[in-house]
C-alpha positions as a Python dict, from the first residue, in 0.01 Angstrom:
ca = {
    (1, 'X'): (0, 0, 0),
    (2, 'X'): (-328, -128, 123),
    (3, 'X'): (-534, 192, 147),
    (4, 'X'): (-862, 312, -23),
    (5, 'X'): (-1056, 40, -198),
    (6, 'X'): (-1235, -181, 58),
    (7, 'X'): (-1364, -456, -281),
    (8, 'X'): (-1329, -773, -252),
    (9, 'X'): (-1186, -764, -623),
    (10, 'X'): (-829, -859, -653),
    (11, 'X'): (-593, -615, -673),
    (12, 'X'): (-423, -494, -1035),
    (13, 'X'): (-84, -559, -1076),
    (14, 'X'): (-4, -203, -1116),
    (15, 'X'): (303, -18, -1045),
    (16, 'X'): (231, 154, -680),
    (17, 'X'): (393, 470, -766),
    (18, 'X'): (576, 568, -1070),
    (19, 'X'): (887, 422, -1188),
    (20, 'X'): (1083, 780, -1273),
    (21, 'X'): (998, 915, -890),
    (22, 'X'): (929, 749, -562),
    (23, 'X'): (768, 922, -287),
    (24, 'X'): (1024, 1094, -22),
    (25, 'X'): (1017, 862, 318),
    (26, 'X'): (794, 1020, 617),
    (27, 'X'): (1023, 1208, 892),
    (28, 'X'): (1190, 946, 1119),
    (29, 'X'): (1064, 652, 860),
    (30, 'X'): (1346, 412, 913),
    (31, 'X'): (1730, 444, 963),
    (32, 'X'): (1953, 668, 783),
    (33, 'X'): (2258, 461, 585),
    (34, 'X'): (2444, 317, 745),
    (35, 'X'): (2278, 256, 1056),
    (36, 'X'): (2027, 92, 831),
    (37, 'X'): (2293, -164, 760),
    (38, 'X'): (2466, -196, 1061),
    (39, 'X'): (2134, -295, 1201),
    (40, 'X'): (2038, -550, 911),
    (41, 'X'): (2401, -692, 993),
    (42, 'X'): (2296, -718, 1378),
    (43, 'X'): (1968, -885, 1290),
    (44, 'X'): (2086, -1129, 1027),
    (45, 'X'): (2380, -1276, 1312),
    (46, 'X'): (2096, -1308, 1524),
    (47, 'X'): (1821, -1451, 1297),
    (48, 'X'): (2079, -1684, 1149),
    (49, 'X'): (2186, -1863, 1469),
    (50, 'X'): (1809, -1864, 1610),
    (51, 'X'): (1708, -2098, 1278),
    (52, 'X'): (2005, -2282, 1280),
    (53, 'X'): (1972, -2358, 1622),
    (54, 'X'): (1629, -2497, 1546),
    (55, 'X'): (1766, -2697, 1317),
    (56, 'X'): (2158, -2850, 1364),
    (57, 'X'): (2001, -3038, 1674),
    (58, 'X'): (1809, -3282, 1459),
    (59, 'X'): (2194, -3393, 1310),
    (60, 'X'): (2383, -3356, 1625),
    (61, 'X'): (2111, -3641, 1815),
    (62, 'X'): (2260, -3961, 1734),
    (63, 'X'): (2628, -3831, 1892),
    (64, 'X'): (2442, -3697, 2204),
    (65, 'X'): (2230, -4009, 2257),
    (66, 'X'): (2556, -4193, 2239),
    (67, 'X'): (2747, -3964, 2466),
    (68, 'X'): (2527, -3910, 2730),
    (69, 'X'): (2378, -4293, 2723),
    (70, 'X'): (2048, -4249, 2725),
    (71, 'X'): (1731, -4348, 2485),
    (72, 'X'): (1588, -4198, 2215),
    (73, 'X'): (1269, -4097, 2342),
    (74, 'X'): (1501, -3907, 2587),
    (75, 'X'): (1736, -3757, 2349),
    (76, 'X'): (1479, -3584, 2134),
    (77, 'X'): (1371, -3351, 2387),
    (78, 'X'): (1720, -3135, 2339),
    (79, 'X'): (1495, -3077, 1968),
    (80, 'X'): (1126, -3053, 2126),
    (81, 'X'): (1264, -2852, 2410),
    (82, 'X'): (1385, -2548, 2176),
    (83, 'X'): (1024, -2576, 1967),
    (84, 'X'): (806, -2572, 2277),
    (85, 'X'): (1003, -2268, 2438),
    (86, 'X'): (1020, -2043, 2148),
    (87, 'X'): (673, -2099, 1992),
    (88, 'X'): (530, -2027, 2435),
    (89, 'X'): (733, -1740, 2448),
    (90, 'X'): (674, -1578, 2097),
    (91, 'X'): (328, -1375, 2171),
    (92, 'X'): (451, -1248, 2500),
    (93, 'X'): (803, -1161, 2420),
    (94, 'X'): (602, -1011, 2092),
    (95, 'X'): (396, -786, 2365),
    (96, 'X'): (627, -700, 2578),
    (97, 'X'): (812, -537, 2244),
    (98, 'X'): (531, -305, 2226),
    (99, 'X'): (525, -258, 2596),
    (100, 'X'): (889, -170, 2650),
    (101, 'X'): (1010, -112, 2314),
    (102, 'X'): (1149, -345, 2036),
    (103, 'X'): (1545, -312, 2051),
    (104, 'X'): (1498, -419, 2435),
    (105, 'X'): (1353, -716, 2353),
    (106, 'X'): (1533, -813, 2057),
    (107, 'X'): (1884, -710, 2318),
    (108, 'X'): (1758, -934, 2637),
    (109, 'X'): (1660, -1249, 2337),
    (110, 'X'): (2026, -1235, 2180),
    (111, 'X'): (2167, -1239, 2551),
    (112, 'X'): (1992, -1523, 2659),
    (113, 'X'): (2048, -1703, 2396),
    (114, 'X'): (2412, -1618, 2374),
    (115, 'X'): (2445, -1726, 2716),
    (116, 'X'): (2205, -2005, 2670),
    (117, 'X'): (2479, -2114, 2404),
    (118, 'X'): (2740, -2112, 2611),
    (119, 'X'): (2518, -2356, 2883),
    (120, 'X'): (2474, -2620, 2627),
    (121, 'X'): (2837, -2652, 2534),
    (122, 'X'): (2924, -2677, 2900),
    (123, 'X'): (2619, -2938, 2969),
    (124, 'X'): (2784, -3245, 3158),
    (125, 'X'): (2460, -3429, 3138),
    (126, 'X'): (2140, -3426, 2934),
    (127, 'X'): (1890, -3258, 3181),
    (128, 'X'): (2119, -2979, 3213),
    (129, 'X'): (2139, -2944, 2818),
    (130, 'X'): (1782, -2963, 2784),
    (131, 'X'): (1716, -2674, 3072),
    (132, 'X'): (1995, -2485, 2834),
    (133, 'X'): (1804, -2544, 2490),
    (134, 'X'): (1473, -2437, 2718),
    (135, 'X'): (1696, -2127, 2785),
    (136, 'X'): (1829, -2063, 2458),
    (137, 'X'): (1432, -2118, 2325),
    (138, 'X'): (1296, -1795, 2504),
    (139, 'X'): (1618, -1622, 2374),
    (140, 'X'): (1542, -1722, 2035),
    (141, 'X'): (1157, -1615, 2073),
    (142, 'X'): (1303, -1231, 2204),
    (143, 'X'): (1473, -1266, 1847),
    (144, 'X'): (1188, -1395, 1613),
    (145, 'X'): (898, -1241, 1813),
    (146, 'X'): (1020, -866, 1709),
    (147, 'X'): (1169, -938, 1369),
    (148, 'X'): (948, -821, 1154),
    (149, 'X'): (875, -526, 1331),
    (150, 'X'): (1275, -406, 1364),
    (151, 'X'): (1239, -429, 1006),
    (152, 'X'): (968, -188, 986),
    (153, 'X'): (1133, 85, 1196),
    (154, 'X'): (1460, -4, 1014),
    (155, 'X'): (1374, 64, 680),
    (156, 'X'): (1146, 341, 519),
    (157, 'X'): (793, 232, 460),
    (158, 'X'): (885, 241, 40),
    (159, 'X'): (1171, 42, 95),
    (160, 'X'): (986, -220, 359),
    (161, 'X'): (933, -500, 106),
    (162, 'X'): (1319, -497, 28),
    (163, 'X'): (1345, -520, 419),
    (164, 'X'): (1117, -825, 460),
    (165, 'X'): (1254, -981, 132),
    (166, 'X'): (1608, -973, 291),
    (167, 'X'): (1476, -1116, 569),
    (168, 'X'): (1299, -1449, 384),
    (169, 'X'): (1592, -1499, 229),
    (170, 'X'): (1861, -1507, 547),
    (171, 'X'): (1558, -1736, 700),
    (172, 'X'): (1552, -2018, 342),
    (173, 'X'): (1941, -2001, 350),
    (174, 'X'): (2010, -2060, 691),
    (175, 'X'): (1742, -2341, 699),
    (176, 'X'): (1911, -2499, 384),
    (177, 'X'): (2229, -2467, 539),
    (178, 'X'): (2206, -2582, 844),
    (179, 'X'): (2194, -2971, 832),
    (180, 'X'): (2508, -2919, 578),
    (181, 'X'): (2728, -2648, 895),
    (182, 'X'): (2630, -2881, 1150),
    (183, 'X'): (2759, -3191, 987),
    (184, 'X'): (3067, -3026, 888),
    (185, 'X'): (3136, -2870, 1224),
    (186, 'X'): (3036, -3225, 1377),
    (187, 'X'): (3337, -3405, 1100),
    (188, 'X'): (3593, -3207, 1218),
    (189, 'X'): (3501, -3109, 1636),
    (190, 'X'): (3264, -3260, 1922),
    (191, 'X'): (2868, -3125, 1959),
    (192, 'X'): (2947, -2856, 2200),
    (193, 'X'): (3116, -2631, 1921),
    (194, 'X'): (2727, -2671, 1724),
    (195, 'X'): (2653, -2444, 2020),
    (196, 'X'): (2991, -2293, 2154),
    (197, 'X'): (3032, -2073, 1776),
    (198, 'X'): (2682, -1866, 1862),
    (199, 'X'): (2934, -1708, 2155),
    (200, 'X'): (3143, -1454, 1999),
    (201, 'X'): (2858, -1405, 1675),
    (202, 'X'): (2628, -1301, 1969),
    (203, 'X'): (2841, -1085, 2183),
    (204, 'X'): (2973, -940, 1833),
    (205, 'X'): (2565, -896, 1764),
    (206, 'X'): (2493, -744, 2095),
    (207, 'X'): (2771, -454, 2105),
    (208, 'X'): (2639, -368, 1701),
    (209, 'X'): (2320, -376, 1797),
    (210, 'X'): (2334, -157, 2102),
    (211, 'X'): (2445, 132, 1885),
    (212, 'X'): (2240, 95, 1559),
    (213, 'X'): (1907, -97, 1640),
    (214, 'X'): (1602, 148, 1591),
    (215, 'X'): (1429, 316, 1898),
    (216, 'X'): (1054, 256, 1925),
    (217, 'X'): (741, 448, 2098),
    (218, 'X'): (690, 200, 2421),
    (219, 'X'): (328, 167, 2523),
    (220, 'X'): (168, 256, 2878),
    (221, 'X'): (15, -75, 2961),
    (222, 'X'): (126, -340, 3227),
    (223, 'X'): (241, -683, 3077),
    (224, 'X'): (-32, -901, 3145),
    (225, 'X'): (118, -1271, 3327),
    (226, 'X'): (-193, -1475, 3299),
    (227, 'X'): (-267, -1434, 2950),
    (228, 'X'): (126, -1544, 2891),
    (229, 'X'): (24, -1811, 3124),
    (230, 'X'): (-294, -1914, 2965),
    (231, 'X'): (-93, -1886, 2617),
    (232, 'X'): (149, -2101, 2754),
    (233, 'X'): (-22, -2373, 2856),
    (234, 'X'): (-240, -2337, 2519),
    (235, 'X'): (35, -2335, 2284),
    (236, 'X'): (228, -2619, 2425),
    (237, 'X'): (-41, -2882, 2477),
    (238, 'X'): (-142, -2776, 2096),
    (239, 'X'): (200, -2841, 1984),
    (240, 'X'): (218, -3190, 2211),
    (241, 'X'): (-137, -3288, 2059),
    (242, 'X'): (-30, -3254, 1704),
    (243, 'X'): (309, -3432, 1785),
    (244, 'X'): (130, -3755, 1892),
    (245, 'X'): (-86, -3803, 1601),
    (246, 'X'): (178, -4028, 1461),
    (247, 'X'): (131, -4240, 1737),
    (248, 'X'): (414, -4156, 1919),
    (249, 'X'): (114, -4119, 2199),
    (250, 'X'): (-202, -4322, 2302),
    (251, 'X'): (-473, -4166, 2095),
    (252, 'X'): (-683, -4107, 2455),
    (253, 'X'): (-381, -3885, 2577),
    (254, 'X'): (-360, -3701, 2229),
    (255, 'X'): (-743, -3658, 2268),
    (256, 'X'): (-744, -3534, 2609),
    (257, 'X'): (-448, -3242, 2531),
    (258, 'X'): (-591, -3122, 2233),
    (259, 'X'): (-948, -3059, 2436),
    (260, 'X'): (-749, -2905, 2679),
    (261, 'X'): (-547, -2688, 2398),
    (262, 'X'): (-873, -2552, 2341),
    (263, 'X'): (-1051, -2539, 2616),
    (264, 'X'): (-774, -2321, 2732),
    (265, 'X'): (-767, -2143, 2419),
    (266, 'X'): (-1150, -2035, 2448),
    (267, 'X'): (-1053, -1859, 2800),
    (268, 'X'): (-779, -1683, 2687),
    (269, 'X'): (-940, -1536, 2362),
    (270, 'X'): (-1253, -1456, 2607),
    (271, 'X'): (-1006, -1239, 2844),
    (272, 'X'): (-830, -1064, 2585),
    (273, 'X'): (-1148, -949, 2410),
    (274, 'X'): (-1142, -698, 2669),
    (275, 'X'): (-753, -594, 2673),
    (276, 'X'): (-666, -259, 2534),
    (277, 'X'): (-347, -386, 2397),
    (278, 'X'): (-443, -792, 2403),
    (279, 'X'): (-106, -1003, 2449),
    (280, 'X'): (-308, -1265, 2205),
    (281, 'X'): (-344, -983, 1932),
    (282, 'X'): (-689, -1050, 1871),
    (283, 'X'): (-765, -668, 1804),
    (284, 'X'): (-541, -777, 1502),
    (285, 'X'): (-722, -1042, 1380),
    (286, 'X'): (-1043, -861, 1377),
    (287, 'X'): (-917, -684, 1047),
    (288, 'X'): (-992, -919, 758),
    (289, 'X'): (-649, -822, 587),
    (290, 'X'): (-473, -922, 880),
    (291, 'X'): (-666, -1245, 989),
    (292, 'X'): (-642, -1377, 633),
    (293, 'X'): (-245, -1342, 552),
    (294, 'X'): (-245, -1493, 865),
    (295, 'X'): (-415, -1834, 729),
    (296, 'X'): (-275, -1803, 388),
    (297, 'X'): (19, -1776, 585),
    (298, 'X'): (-34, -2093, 824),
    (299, 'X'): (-101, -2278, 545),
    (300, 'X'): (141, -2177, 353),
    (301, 'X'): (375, -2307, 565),
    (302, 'X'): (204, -2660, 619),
    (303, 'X'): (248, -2705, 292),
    (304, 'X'): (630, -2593, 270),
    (305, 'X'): (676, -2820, 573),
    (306, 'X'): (455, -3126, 417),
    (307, 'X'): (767, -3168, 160),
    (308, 'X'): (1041, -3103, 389),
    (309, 'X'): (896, -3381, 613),
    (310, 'X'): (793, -3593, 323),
    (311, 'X'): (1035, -3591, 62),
    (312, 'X'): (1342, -3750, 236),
    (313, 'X'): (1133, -4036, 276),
    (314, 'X'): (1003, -4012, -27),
    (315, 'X'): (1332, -4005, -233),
    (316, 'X'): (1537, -4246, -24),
    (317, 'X'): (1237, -4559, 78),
    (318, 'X'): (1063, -4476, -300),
    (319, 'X'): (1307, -4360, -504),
    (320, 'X'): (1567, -4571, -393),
    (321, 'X'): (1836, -4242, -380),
    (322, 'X'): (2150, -4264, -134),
    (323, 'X'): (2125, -4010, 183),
    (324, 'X'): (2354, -3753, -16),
    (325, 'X'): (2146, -3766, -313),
    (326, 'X'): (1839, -3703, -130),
    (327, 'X'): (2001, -3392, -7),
    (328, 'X'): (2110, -3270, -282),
    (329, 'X'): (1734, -3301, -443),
    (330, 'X'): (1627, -3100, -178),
    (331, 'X'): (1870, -2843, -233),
    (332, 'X'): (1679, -2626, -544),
    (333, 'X'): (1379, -2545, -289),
    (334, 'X'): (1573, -2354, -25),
    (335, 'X'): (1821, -2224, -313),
    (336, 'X'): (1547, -2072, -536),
    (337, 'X'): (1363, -1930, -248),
    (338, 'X'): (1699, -1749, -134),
    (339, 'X'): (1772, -1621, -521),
    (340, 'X'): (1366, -1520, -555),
    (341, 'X'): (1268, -1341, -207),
    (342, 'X'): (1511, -1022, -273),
    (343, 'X'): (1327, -979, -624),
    (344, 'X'): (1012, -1073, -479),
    (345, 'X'): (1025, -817, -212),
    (346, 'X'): (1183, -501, -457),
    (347, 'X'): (886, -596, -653),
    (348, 'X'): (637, -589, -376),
    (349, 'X'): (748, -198, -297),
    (350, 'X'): (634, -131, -674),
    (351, 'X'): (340, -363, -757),
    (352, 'X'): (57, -492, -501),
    (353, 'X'): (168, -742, -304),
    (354, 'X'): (-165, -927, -287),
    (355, 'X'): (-128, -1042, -637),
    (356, 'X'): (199, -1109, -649),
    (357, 'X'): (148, -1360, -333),
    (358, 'X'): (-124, -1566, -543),
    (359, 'X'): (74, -1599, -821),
    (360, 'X'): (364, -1748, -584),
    (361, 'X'): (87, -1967, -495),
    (362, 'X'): (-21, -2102, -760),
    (363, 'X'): (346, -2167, -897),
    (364, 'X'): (408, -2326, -526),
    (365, 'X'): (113, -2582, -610),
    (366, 'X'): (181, -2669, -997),
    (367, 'X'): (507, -2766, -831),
    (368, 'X'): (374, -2984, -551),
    (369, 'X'): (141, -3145, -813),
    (370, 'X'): (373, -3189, -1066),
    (371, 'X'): (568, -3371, -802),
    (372, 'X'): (271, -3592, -692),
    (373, 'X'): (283, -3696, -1098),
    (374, 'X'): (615, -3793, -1057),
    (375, 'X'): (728, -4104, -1355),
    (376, 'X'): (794, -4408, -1156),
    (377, 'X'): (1144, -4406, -1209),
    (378, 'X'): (1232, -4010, -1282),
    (379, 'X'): (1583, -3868, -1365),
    (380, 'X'): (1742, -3634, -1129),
    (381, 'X'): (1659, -3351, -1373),
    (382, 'X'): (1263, -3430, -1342),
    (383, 'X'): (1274, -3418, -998),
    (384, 'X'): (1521, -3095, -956),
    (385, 'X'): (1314, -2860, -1207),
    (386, 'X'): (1001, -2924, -1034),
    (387, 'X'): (1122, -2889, -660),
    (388, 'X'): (1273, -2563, -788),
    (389, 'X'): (949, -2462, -924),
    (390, 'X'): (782, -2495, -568),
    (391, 'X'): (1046, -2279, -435),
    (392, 'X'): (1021, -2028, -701),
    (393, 'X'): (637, -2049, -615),
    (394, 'X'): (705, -2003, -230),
    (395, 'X'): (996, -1723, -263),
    (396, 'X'): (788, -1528, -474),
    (397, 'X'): (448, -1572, -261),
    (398, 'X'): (617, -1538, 122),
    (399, 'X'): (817, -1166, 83),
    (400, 'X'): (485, -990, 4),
    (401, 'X'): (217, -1242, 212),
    (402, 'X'): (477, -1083, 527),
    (403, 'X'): (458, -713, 367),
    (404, 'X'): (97, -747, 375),
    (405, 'X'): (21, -893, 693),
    (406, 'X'): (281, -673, 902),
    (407, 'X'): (190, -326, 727),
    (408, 'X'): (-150, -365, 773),
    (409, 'X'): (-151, -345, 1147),
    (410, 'X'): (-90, -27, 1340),
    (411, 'X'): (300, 32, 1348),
    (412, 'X'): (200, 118, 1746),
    (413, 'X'): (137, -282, 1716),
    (414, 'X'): (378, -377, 1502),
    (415, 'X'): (535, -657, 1786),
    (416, 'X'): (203, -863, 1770),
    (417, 'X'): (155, -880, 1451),
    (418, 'X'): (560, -980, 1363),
    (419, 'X'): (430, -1210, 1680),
    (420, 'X'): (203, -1396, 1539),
    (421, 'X'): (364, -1390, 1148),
    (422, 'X'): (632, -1615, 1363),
    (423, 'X'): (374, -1815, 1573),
    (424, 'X'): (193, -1937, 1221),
    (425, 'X'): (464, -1972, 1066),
    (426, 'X'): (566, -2243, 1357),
    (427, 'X'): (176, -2346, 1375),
    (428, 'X'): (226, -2445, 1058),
    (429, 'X'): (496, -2639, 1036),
    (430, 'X'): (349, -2829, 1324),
    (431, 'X'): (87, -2867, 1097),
    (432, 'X'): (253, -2994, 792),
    (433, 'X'): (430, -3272, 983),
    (434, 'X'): (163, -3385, 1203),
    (435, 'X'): (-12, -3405, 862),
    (436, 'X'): (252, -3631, 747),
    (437, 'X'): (307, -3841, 1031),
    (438, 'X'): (-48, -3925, 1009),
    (439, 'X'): (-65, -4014, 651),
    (440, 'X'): (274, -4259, 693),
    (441, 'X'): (125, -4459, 961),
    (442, 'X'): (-224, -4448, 786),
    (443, 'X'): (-101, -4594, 458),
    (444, 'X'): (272, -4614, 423),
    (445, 'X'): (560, -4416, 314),
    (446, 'X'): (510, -4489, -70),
    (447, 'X'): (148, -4399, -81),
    (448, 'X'): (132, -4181, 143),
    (449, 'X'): (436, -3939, 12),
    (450, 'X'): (180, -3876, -299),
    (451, 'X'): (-106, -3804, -77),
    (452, 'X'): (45, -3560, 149),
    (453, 'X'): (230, -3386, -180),
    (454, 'X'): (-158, -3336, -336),
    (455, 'X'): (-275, -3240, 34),
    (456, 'X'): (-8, -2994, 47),
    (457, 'X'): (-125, -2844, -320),
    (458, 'X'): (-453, -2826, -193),
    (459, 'X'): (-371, -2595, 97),
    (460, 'X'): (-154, -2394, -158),
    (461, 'X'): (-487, -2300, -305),
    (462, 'X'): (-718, -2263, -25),
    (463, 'X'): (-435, -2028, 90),
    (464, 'X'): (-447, -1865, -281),
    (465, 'X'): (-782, -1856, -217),
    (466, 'X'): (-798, -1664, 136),
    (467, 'X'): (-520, -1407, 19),
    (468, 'X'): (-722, -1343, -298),
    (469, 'X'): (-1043, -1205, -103),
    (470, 'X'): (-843, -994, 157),
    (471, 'X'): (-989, -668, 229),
    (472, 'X'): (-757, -389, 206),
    (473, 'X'): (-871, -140, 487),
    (474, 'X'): (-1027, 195, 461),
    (475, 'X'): (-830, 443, 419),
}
C-alpha cells in the first residue's frame, strides 16, 4: 500500500490492484472465517463498553453527586479518573503487547475491566468508586492500546482497511450512543446498572475471545518500568495542564505542570533513543509516514472534539434550542461517520488511502466553516446538512488516516503504533477542549463558539496539509 515511490507528490487515486482479481492473502495473513468473526464479535463487546464507559459517566454525575453527598469538584473525578488511567497506561500496555503478545493483553484489559465493573456497582462510597473507575481505566487501556493491531493479525493485509473501517464505525456509534443508553438505563434503574451490564458482555467477551483472538510473535525484550514511569508522570501532568486552562486552576499551578510535562517528557524521549524496542515508540516516529498520520491524526481529533465541546453550548446559550433539540442536532455527525467509515475503509483496500484522507479533510473543514457562517437564526435543516457534512468529511478521512499510520510500521511493532493511534487520538481531544475552554472564558460562549468552529477548520487543513506530504517508505 505504501511501497516504492519515496516523492513527496500526492498519491493518484488509482485502483491498488485490479478490480476483476485481488492478490491471494500471504500464509498465516489473518484469520480464516469464522474465527475472523468470532474475533471481530469479541473485540466490538469490548471496544463498545471501553467508549461507553468513557462516556455514560458524564450523564450519570449529577445522581452520584447527590447520592454520595459530596461537591462537584469531587464528583468529577469518577470522569477524570477513567481519562487519566487509560491515556497513562496506553503506551505501556501497547508495549507490553509486543512483549508478550497481543491476545494477552487485550485478555488481562477485558478482565480488569470486567471486574473493575463489577467494583463500581458495588462502591458504597465515592473514593472506592473512583479507585474502581482507576481500575476499570487500565482495563480499558489493555483494550484500546492493542486494537488496532488485533485488527491487523485478524484480517488479511487486502482486507485490513475493511478491518479498521469496522472498527471507526463501532467507535462513532458507541460514542453517539452513549449519552442516549445511559440516560435510558438511568430512567428506568439506579447508576450501578451503567456499570453492573459490562459483567456478563465481558465474561461473554472473555470465553469468545480465548478461543478465536489471533496469536502473535512475542518479542525477547524485558518491559522497561521507568520509562512507564516517566510516561506516567508525563502524560498525566500534560493532561492536568491542559485541563486547567479554563481556569479551573491558578494559571501559576497550570504553568508549573505543563514545565514539568515536559521537562519529564525530554528525559524520557532521551532514554528511549537508545531502547531496541522503545516503550515511547520513538523508532516509529522517526519514519515520516508514521510521525505525520500521527499529527494529522492529533489534530484531527482536536478538531472533531472542538464541536463536540462547543456545539451544545453553542445551540442551547446561542441558538436558543431545548436540551433534546440540541441532541438531536448533534446526532448527523456520529450517524454519518458510522454509515461512511465501512465505505471509507472497502475503498481504502482499493484506492490510496493518502488521498482519500485529504479529501475527508477538506469535506470535514467546508463543514466546520460552513457552520462558523451559520444565519443568525438558521432552521434545523441548515444546521443538520452541514453537521452531517463534517461527519461525512471525518468518516471518510479517519478509516484510511488509521490504515496508513498502522501499516506503515513493522507488524513486529504493530502494539506501539495502535499505541499511540489511541494516545493522539486522546491527546487530541484534550486538545480540542482545552482549546475551547480557553476561548469561552476569553470571550464568551457566543463569540467564542464561532472562533473555535474556524480554529477547528484551520487544523482540518494543517492536518490536510501534513497527510498530503507523507512519505511513503522505500520499498
Amino acid at each position: 500500500m505504501l511501497t516504492g515511490m519515496s516523492n513527496l507528490s500526492a498519491p493518484s487515486l488509482a485502483p491498488a490492484q485490479s478490480a476483476t482479481r485481488k492478490p491471494p492473502a500471504a500464509a498465516g495473513d489473518g484469520l480464516p472465517v469464522p474465527q475472523r468473526y468470532w474475533a471481530m464479535a469479541a473485540m466490538t463487546v469490548a471496544l463498545i463498553m471501553a467508549v461507553l464507559d468513557g462516556v455514560v459517566a458524564n450523564i450519570a454525575l449529577p445522581t452520584i453527586q447527590r447520592e454520595f453527598v459530596v461537591d462537584a469538584a469531587s464528583a468529577i473525578w469518577v470522569v477524570n479518573a477513567y481519562q487519566l488511567a487509560v491515556t497513562v497506561s496506553l503506551f505501556p500496555m501497547a508495549s507490553l503487547g509486543d512483549i508478550i503478545g497481543y491476545r494477552k493483553v487485550y485478555w488481562f484489559g477485558l478482565a480488569v475491566f470486567t471486574m473493575a465493573s463489577l467494583a463500581c456497582a458495588l462502591s458504597p462510597n465515592l473514593p472506592v468508586l473512583t479507585a474502581a473507575r482507576v481500575l476499570q481505566g487500565i482495563g480499558g487501556a489493555g483494550i484500546m492500546s492493542v486494537n488496532l493491531a488485533l485488527v491487523r493479525h485478524i484480517y488479511p493485509s487486502t482486507h485490513l482497511g475493511r478491518g479498521v473501517g469496522y472498527n471507526a464505525m463501532i467507535v462513532a456509534v458507541s460514542s453517539a450512543a452513549g449519552p442516549s443508553l445511559a440516560a435510558l438505563i438511568l430512567s428506568v434503574a439506579s447508576w450501578p446498572w451503567l456499570f453492573a451490564v459490562n459483567v456478563p458482555l465481558g465474561l461473554a467477551a472473555l470465553v469468545v475471545a480465548a478461543r478465536a483472538m489471533p496469536a502473535s510473535n512475542p518479542a525477547g525484550h524485558r518491559f522497561d518500568w521507568l520509562s512507564a514511569a516517566l510516561n506516567a508522570a508525563t502524560l498525566g501532568l500534560l493532561i492536568v495542564g491542559f485541563k486547567g486552562v479554563d481556569g479551573s486552576q491558578p494559571i501559576w499551578l497550570v504553568a508549573v505542570e505543563l514545565l514539568a510535562a515536559l521537562a519529564l517528557g525530554a528525559t524520557l524521549v532521551r532514554r528511549e533513543l537508545g531502547q531496541a524496542a522503545p516503550l515511547l515508540p520513538v523508532d516509529l516516529l522517526r519514519r515520516p509516514v508514521f510521525a505525520l498520520t500521527v499529527v494529522t491524526s492529533v489534530c484531527s481529533f482536536a478538531a472533531q472534539n472542538i464541536v463536540f465541546v462547543a456545539m451544545p453550548f453553542f445551540f442551547e446559550d446561542v441558538l436558543n434550542r431545548s436540551l433534546t433539540e440540541s441532541g438531536l442536532l448533534m446526532t448527523p455527525w456520529p450517524l454519518m461517520v458510522a454509515l461512511v467509515a465501512p465505505i471509507s475503509g472497502r475503498l481504502a483496500d482499493r484506492y490510496e488511502p493518502t488521498r482519500l484522507a485529504a479529501a475527508g479533510l477538506l469535506a470535514f473543514a467546508a463543514g466546520l466553516a460552513l457552520m462558523a457562517l451559520l444565519p443568525p437564526d438558521p432552521s434545523t435543516l441548515d444546521v443538520v446538512w452541514r453537521m452531517a457534512l463534517a461527519g461525512f468529511g471525518f468518516g471518510l478521512f479517519q478509516t484510511p488516516n488509521n490504515k496508513v499510520l498502522v501499516s506503515s510500521a513493522p507488524k513486529e511493532r504493530s502494539g506501539g503504533a495502535s499505541g499511540i493511534q489511541a494516545t493522539g487520538r486522546l491527546f487530541g481531544q484534550t486538545l480540542g477542549a482545552a482549546t475551547v475552554g480557553l476561548v469561552f472564558t476569553a470571550i464568551g460562549k457566543a463569540d467564542g463558539s464561532v472562533v473555535v468552529l474556524w480554529l477547528g477548520a484551520g487544523l482540518c487543513l494543517v492536518a490536510c496539509l501534513t497527510g498530503i506530504f507523507r512519505r511513503r517508505p522505500a520499498a
